[in-house]
N, CA, C and O atoms as a CHARMM CRD file, in Angstrom:
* protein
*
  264
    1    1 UNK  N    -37.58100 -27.90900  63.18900 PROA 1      0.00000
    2    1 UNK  CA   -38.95100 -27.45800  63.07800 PROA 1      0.00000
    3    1 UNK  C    -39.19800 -26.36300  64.11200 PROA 1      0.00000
    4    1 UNK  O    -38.52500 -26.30000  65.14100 PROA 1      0.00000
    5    2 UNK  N    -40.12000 -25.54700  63.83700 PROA 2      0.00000
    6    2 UNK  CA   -40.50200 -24.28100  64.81200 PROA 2      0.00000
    7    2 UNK  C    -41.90800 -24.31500  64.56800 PROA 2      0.00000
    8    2 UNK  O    -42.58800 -25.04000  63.84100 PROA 2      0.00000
    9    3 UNK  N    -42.23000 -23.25200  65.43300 PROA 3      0.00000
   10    3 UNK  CA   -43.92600 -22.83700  65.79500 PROA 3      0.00000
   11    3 UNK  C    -44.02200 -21.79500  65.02100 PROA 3      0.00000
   12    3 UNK  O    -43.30200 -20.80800  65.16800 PROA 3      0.00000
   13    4 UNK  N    -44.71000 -21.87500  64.32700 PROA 4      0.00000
   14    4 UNK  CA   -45.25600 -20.32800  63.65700 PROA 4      0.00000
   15    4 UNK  C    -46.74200 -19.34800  63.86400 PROA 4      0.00000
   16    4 UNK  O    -47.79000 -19.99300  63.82400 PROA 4      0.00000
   17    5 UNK  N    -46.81000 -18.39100  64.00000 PROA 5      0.00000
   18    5 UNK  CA   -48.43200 -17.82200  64.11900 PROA 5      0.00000
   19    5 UNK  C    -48.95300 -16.74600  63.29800 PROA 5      0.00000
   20    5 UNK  O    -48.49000 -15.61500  63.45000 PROA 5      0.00000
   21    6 UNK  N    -49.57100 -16.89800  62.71900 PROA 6      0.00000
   22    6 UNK  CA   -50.56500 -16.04900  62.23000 PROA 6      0.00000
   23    6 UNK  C    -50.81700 -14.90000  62.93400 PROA 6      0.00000
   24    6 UNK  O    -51.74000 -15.07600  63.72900 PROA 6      0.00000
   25    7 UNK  N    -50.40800 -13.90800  62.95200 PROA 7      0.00000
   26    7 UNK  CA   -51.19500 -12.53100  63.48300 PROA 7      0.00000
   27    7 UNK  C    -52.43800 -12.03900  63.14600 PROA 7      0.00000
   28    7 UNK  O    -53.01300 -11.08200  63.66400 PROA 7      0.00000
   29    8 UNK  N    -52.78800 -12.68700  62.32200 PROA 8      0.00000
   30    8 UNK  CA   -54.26700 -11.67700  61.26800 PROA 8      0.00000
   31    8 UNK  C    -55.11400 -12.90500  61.86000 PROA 8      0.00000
   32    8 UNK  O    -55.96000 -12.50700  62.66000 PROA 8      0.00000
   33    9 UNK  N    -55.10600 -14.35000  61.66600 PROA 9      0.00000
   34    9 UNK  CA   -56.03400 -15.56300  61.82900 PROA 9      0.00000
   35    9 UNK  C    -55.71000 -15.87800  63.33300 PROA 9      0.00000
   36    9 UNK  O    -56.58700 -16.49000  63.94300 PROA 9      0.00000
   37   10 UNK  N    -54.74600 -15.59400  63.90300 PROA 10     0.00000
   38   10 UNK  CA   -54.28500 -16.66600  64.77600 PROA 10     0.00000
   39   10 UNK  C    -53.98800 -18.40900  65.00500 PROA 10     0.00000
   40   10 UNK  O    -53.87700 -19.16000  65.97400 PROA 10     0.00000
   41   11 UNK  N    -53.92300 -18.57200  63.06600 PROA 11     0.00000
   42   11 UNK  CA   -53.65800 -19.93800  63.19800 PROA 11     0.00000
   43   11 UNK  C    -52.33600 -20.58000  63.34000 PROA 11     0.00000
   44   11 UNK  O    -51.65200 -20.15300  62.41000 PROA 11     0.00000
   45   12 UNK  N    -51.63600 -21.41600  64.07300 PROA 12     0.00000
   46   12 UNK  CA   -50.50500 -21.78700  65.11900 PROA 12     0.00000
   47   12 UNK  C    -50.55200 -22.84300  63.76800 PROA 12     0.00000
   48   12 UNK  O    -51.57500 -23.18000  63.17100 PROA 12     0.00000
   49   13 UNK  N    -49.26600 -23.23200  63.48500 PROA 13     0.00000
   50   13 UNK  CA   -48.49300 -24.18400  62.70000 PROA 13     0.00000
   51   13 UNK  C    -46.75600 -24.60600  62.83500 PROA 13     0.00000
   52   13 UNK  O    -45.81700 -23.81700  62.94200 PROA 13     0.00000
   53   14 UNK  N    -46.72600 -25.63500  62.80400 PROA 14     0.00000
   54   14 UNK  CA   -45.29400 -26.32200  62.78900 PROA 14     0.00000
   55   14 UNK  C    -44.73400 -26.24500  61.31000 PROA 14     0.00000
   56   14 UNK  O    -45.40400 -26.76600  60.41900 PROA 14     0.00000
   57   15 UNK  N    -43.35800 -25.52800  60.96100 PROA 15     0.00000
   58   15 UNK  CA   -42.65800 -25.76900  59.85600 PROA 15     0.00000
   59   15 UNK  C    -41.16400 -25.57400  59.77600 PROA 15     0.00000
   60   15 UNK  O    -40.72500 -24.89000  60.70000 PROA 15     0.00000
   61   16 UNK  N    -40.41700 -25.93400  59.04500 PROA 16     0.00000
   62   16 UNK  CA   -38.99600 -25.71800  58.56700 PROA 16     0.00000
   63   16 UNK  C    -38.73500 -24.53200  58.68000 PROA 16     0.00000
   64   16 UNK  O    -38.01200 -24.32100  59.65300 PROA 16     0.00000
   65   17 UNK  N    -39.07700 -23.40400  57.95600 PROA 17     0.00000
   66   17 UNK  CA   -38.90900 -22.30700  57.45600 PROA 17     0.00000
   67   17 UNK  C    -40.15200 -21.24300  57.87700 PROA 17     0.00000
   68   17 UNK  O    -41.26600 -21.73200  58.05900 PROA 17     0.00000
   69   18 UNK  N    -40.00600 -20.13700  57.99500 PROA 18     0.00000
   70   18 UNK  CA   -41.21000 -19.44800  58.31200 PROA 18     0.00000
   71   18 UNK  C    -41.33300 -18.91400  56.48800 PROA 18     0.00000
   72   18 UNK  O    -40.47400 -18.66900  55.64100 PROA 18     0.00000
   73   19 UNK  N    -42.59400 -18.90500  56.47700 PROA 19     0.00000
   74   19 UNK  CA   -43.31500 -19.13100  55.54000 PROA 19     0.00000
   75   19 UNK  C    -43.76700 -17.58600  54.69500 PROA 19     0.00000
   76   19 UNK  O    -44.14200 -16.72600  55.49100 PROA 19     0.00000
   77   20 UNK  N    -43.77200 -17.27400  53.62800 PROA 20     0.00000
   78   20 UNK  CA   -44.52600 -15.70400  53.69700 PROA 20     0.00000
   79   20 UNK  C    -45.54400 -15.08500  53.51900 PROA 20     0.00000
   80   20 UNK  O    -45.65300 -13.85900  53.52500 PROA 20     0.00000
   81   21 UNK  N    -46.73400 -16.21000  53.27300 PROA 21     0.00000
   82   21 UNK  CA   -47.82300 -16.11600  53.92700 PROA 21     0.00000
   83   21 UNK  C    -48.21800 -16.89300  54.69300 PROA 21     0.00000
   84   21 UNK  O    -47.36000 -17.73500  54.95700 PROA 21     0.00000
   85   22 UNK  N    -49.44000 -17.06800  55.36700 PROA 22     0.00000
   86   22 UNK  CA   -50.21800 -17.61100  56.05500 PROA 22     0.00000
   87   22 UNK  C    -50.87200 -19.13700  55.22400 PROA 22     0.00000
   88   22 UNK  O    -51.65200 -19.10100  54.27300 PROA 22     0.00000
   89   23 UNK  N    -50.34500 -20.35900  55.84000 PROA 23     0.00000
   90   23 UNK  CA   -50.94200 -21.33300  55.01300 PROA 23     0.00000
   91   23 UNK  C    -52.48200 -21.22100  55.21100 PROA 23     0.00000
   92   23 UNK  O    -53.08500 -21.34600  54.14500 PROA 23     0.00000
   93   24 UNK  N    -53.36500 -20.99300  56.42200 PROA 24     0.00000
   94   24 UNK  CA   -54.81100 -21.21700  56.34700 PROA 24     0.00000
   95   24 UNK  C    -55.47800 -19.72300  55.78400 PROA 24     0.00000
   96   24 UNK  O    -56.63400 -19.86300  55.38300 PROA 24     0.00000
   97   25 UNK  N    -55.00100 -18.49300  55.70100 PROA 25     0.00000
   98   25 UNK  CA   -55.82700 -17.28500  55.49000 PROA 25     0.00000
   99   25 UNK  C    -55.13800 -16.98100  54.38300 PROA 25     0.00000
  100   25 UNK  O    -55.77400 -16.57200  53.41100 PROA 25     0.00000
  101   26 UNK  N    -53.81300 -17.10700  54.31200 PROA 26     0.00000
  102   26 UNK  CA   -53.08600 -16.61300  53.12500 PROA 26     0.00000
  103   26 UNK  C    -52.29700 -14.90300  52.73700 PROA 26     0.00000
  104   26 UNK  O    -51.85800 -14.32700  51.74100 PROA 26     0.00000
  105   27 UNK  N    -52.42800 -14.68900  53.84400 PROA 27     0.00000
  106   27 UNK  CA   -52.63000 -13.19400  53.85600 PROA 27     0.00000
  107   27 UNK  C    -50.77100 -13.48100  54.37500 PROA 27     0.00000
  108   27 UNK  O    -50.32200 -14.34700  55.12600 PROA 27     0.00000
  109   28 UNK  N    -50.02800 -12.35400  53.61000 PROA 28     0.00000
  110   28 UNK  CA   -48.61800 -12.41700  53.08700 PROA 28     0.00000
  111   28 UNK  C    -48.22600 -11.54500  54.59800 PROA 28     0.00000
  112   28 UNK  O    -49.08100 -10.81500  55.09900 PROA 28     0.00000
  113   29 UNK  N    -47.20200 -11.67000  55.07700 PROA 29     0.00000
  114   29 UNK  CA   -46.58700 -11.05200  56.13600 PROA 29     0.00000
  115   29 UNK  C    -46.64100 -10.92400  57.62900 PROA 29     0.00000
  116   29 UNK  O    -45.82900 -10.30600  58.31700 PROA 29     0.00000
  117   30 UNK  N    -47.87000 -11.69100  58.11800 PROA 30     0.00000
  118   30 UNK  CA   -48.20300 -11.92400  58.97500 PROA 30     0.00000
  119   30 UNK  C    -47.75400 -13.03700  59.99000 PROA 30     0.00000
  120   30 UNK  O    -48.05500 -12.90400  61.17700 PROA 30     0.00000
  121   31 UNK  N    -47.01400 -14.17500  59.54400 PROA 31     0.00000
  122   31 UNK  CA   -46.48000 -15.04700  60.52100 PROA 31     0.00000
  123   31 UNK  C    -45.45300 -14.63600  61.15800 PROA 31     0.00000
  124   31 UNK  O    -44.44100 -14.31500  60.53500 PROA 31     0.00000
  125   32 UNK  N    -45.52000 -14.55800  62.64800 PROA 32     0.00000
  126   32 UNK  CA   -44.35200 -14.51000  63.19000 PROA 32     0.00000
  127   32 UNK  C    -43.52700 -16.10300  63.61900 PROA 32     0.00000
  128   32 UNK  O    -44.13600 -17.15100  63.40200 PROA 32     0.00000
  129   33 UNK  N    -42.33500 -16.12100  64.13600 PROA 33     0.00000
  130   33 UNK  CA   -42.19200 -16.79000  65.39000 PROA 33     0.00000
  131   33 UNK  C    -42.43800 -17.12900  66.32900 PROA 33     0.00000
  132   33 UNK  O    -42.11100 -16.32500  67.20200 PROA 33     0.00000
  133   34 UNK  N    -43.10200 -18.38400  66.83600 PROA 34     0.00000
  134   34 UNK  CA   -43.28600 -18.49800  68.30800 PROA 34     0.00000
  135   34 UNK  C    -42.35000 -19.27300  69.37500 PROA 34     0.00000
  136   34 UNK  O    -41.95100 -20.41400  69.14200 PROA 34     0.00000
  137   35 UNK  N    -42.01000 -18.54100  70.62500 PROA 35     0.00000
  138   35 UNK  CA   -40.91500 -19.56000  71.21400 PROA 35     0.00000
  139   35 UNK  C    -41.63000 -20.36600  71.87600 PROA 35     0.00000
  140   35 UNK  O    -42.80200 -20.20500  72.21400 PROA 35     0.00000
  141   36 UNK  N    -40.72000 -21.54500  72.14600 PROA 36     0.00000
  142   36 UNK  CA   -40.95000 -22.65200  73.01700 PROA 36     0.00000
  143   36 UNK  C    -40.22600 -22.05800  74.07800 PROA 36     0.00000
  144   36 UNK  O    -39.47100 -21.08600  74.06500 PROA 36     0.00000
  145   37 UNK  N    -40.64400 -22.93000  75.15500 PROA 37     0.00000
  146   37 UNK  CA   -40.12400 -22.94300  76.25700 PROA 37     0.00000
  147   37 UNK  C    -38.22500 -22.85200  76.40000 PROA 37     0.00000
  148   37 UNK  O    -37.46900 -22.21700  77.13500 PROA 37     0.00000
  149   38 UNK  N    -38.10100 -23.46600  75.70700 PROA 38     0.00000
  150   38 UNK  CA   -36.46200 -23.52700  75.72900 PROA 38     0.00000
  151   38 UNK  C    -36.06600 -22.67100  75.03500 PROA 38     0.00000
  152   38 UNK  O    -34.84600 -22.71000  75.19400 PROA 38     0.00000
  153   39 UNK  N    -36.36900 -21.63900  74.11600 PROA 39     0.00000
  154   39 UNK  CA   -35.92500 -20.76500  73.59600 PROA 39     0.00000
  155   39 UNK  C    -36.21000 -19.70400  74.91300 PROA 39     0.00000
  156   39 UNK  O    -35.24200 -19.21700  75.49600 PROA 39     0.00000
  157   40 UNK  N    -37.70800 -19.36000  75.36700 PROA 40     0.00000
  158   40 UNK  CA   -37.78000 -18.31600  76.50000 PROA 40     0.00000
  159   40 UNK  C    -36.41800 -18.58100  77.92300 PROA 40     0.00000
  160   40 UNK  O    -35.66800 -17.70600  78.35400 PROA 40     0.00000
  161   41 UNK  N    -36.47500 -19.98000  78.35100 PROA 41     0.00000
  162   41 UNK  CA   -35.04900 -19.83800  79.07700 PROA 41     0.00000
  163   41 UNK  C    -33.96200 -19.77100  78.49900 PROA 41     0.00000
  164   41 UNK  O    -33.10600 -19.75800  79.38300 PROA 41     0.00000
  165   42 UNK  N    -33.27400 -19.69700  77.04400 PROA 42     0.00000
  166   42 UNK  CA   -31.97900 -19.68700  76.83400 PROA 42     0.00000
  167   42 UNK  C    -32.19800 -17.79900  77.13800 PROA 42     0.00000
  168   42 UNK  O    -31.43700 -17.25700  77.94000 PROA 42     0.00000
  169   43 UNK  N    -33.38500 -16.89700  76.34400 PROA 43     0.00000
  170   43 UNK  CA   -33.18100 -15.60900  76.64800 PROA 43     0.00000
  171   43 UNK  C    -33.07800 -15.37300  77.62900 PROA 43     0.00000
  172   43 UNK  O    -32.38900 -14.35500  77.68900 PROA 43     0.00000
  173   44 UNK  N    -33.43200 -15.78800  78.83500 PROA 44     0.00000
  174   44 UNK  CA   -33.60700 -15.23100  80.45200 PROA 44     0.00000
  175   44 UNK  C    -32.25000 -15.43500  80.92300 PROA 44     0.00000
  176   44 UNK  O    -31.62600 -14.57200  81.54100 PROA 44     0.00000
  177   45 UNK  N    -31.65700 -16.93700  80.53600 PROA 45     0.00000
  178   45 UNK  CA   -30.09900 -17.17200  80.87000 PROA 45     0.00000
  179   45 UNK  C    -29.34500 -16.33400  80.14100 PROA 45     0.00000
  180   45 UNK  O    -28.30700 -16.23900  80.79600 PROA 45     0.00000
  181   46 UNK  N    -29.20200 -15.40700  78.80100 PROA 46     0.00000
  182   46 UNK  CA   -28.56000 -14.73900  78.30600 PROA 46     0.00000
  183   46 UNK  C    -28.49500 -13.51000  79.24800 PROA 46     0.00000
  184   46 UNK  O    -27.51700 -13.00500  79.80000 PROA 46     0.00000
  185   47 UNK  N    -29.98100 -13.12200  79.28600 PROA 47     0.00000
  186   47 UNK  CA   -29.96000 -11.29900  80.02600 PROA 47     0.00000
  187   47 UNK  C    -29.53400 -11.67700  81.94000 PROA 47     0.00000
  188   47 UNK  O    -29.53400 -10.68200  82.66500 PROA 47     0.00000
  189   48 UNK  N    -29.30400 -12.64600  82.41100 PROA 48     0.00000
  190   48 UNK  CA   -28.94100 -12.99300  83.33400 PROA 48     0.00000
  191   48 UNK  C    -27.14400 -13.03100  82.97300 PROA 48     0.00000
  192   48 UNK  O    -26.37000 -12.26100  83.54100 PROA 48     0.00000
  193   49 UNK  N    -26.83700 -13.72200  82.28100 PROA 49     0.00000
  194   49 UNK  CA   -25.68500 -13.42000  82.37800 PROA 49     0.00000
  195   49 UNK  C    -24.98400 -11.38400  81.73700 PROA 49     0.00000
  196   49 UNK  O    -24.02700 -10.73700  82.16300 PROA 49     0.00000
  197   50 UNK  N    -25.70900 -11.13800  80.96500 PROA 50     0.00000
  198   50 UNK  CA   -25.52400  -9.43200  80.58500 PROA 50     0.00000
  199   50 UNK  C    -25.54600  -8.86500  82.26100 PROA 50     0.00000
  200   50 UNK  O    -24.55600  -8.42200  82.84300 PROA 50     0.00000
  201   51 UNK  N    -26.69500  -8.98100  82.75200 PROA 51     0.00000
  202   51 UNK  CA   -26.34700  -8.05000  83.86400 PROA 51     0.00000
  203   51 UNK  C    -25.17300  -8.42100  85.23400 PROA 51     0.00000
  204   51 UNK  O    -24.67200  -7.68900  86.08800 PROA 51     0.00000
  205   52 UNK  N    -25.03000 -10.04100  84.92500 PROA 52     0.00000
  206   52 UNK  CA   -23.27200  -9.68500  85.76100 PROA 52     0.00000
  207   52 UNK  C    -22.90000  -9.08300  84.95100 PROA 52     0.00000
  208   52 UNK  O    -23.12700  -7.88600  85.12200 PROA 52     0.00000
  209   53 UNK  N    -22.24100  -9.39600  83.79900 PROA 53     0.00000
  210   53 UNK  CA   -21.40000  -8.47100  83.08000 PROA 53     0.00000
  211   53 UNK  C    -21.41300  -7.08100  83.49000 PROA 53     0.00000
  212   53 UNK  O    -20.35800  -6.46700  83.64300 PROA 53     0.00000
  213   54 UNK  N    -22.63700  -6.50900  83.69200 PROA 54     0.00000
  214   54 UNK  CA   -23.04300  -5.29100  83.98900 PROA 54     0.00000
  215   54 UNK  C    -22.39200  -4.38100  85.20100 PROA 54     0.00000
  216   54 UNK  O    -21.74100  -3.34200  85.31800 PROA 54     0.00000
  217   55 UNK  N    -23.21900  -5.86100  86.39200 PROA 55     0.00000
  218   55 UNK  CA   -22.83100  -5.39200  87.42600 PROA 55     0.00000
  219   55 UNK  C    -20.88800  -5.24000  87.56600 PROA 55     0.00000
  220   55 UNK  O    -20.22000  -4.25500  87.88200 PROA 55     0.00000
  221   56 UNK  N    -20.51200  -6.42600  87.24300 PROA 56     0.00000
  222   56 UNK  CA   -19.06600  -6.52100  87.56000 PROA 56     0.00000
  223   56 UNK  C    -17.90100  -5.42900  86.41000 PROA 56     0.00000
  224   56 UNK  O    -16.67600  -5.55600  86.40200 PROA 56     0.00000
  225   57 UNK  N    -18.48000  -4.68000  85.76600 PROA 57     0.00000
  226   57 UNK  CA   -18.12900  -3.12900  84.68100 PROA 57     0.00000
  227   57 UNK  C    -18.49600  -2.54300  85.92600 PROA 57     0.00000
  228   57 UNK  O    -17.44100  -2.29000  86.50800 PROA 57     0.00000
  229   58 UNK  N    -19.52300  -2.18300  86.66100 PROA 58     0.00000
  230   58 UNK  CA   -19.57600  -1.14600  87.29900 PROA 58     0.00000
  231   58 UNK  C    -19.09900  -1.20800  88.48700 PROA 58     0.00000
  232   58 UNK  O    -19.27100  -0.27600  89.27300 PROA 58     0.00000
  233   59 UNK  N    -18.25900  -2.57800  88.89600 PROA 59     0.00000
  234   59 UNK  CA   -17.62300  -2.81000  90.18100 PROA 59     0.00000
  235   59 UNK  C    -16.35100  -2.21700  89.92300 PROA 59     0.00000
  236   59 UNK  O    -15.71800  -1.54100  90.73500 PROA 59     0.00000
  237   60 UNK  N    -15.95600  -2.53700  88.59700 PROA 60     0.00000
  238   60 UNK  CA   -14.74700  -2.47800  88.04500 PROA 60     0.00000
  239   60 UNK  C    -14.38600  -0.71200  88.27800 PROA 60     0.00000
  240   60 UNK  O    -13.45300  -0.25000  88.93500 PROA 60     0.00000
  241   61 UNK  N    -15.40400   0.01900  87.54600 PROA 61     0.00000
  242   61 UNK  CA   -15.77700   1.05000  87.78600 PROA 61     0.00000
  243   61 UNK  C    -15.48000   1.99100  88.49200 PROA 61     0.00000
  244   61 UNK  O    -14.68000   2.90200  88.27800 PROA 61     0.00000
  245   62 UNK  N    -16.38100   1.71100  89.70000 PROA 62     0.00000
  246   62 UNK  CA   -16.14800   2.15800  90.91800 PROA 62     0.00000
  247   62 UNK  C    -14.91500   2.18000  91.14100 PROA 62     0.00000
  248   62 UNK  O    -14.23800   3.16200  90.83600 PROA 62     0.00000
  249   63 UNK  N    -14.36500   1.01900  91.75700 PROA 63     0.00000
  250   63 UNK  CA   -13.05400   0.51600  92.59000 PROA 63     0.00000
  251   63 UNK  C    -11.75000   1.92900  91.88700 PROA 63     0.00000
  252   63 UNK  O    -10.80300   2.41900  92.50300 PROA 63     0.00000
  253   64 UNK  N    -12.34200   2.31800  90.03900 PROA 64     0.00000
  254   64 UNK  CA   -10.98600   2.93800  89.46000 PROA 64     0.00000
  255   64 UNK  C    -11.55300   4.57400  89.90500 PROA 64     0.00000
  256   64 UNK  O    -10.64400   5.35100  90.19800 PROA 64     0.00000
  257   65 UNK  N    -12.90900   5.09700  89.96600 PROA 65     0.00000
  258   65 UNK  CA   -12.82900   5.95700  90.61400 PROA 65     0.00000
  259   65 UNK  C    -11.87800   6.56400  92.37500 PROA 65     0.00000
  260   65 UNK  O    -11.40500   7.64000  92.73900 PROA 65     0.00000
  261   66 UNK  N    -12.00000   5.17200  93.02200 PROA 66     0.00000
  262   66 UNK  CA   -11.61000   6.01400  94.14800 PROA 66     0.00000
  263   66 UNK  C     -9.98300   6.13100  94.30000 PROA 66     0.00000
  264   66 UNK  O     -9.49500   6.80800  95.20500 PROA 66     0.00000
């Protein structure tokens, strides 16, 4: 199950599937995704691990310049 929202109503709903309209306004294209909490930290732990990656390419980097 996920959070879904309405952009046009702002009405917040729980479902399986995101939906392609709006169950309370009805208006077609407007639901997005909403994250939970555990989805916002798996992204923060992802771009946390990208920028070692980052940093340690540009250590790598360096070290073949000199």
């Amino acid at each position: 199950m996920a959070d879904y929202q309405c952009m046009k109503c702002n009405y917040r709903f729980t479902k399986e599937r995101k939906p392609l309209a709006c169950p309370f306004c009805g208006k077609t294209g407007t639901v997005d995704f909403v994250p939970d909490a555990n989805d916002i930290l798996a992204d923060v732990g992802e771009q946390e691990k990208r920028m070692q990656d980052i940093e340690e390419r540009k250590k790598e980097w360096d070290n073949r310049r000199k």
